[in-house]
C-alpha positions in Angstrom: -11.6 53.6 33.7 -14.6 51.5 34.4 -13.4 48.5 35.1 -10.0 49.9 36.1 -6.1 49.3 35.5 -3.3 48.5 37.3 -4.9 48.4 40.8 -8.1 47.1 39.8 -11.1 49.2 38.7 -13.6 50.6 41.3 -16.4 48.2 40.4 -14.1 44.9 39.9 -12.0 45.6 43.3 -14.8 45.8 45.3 -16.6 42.9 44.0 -13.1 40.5 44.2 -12.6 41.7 48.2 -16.4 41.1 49.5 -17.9 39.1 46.8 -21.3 38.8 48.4 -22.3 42.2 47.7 -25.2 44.1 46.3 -24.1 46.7 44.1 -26.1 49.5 43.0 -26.2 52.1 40.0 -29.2 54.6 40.4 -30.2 56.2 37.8 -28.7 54.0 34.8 -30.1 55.5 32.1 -27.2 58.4 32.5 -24.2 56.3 31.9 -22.0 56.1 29.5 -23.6 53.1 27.0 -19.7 51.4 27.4 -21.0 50.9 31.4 -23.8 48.8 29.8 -21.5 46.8 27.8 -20.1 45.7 30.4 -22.6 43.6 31.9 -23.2 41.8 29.2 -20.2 39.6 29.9 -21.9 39.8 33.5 -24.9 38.7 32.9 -23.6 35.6 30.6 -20.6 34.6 32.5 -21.3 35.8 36.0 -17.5 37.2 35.8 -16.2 40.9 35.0 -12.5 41.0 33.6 -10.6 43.8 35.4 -8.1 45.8 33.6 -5.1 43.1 34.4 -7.2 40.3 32.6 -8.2 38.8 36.0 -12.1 37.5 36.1 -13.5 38.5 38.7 -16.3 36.6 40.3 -19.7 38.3 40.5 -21.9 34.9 40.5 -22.6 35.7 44.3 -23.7 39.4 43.4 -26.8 41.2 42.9 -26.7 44.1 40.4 -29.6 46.5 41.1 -30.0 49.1 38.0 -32.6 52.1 38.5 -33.8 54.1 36.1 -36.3 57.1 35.9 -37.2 55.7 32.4 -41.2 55.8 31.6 -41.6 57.3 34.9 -43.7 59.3 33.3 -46.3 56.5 32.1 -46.1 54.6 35.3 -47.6 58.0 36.9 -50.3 58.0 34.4 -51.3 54.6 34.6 -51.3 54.9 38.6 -53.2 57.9 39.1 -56.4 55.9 40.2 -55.5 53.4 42.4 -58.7 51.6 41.6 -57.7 51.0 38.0 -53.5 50.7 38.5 -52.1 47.8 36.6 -50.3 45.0 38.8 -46.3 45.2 38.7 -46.5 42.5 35.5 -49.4 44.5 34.1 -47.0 47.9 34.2 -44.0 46.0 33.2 -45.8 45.5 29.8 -46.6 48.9 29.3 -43.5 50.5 30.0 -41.6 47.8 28.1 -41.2 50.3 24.5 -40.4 52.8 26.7 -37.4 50.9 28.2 -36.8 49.7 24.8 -35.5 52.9 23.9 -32.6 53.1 26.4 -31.8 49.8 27.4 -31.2 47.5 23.9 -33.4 44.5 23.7 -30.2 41.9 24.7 -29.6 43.9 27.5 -33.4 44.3 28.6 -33.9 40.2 28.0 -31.2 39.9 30.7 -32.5 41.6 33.6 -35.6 41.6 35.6 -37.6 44.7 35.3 -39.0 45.4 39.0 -41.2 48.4 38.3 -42.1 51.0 41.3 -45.1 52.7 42.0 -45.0 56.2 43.0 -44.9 57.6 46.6 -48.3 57.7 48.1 -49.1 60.7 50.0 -49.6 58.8 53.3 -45.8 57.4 52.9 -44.5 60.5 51.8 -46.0 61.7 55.1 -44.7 58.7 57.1 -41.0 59.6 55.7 -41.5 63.0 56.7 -42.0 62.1 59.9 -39.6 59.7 59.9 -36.8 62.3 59.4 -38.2 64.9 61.9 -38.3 62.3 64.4 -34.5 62.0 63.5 -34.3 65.4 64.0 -35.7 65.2 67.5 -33.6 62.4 68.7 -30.6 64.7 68.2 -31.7 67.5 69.9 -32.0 65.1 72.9 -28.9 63.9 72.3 -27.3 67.2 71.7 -28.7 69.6 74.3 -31.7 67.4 76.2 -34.1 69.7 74.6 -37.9 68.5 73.6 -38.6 69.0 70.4 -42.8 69.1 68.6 -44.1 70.3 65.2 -47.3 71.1 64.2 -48.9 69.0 61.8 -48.9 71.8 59.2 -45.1 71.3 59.0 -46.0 67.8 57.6 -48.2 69.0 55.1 -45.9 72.3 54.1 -43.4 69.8 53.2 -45.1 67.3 51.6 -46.9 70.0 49.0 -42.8 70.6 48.1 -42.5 67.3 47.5 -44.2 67.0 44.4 -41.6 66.5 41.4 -41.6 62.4 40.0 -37.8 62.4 39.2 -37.1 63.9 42.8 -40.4 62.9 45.5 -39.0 61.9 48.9 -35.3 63.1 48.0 -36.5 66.4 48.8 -37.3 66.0 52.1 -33.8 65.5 53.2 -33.0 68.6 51.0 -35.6 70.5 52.3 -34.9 69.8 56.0 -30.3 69.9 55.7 -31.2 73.5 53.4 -33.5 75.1 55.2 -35.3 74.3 58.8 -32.2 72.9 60.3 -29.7 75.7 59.4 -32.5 78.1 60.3 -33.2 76.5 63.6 -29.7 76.0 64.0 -29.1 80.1 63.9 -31.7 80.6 66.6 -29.9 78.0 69.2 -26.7 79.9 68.5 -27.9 83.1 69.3 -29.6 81.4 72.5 -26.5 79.7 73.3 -24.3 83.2 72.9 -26.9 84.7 74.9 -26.6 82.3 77.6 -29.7 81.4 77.2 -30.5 77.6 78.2 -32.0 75.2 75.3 -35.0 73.3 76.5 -37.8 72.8 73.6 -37.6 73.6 70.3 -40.8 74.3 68.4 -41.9 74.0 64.6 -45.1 75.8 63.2 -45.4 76.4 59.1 -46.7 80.4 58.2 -49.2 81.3 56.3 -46.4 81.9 53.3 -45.4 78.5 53.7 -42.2 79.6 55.5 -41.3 77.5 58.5 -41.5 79.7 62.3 -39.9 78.5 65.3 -40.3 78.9 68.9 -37.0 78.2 70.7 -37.6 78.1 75.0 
């Protein structure tokens, strides 16, 4: 079901409609070891049979694979900034690592782009990011001002923590728990009567978020 039958396979239908495409599989390392098979033939060919026997043309296509593989070193080896290896440098050190989930035909193919982690002044700038987001809305939505104190920022950066997760939780943090609890207060304002016009967000001494709704 990978490459698909009949109708054309997810992968191979989209790729034969909009050819120049970009097409993205996070966190590789999961898949079935048959996905990787496939792109052998990709990688060689630069076409992808569907299940019909049609080649399809990926030539024009670029095939982004992440992996959370030797995340764990790449943490290590960037702990001091004054000492971090450049991207060729942890490329090298990583490579047995990668060598363990990706075999060594497969790895030869591809280029390996490593990442380093999430500073704490981008995680902060993502944060931000997102709250602004936030704030634009409540314009939008009911022309109300909305302001955070700055220990908002760091509550939610110190949650933020994890390698395999780091800026993913933001969203998660935000969508699970200050929106739907902000959310509750303008509905019992807006049942009330009561008009909307700036929305507050301070962090508590428990690291629970507090809101002042005017």
């Amino acid at each position: 079901g990978y490459v698909g039958y009949g109708e054309g396979g997810v992968l191979t239908e989209a790729v034969r409609r909009k050819p120049y495409s970009a097409v993205l599989l996070d966190e590789v390392e999961k898949a079935h070891p048959d996905v990787m098979e496939l792109f052998y033939q990709v990688f060689d060919k630069g076409v992808l049979e569907d299940g019909e026997g049609r080649e399809i043309d990926f030539k024009n296509t670029v095939i982004l694979l992440t992996s959370n593989a030797a995340s764990d070193i790449i943490m290590k080896l960037s702990a001091d900034p004054e000492t971090r290896p450049d991207p060729a440098g942890i490329v090298e050190a990583v490579r047995p690592e990668l060598l363990k989930v990706f075999k060594p035909a497969l790895l030869g193919r591809m280029v390996v782009v490593p990442y380093y982690p999430i500073t704490d002044e981008v995680m902060r700038a993502i944060i931000k990011l997102q709250l602004g987001r936030i704030g634009q809305r409540l314009v939008e939505n009911h022309g109300a001002a909305f302001t955070y104190d700055e220990a908002v920022v760091n509550e939610i950066a110190n949650r933020c923590k994890e390698v395999e997760s780091g800026a993913r939780n933001v969203d998660h943090i935000l969508t699970r728990t200050l929106l739907p609890e902000m959310s509750g207060q303008f509905l019992a304002r807006m049942a009330a009567g009561q008009p909307i016009t700036t929305a507050h967000v301070a962090a508590g001494d428990k690291g629970e978020f507090r809101y002042d709704i005017a």
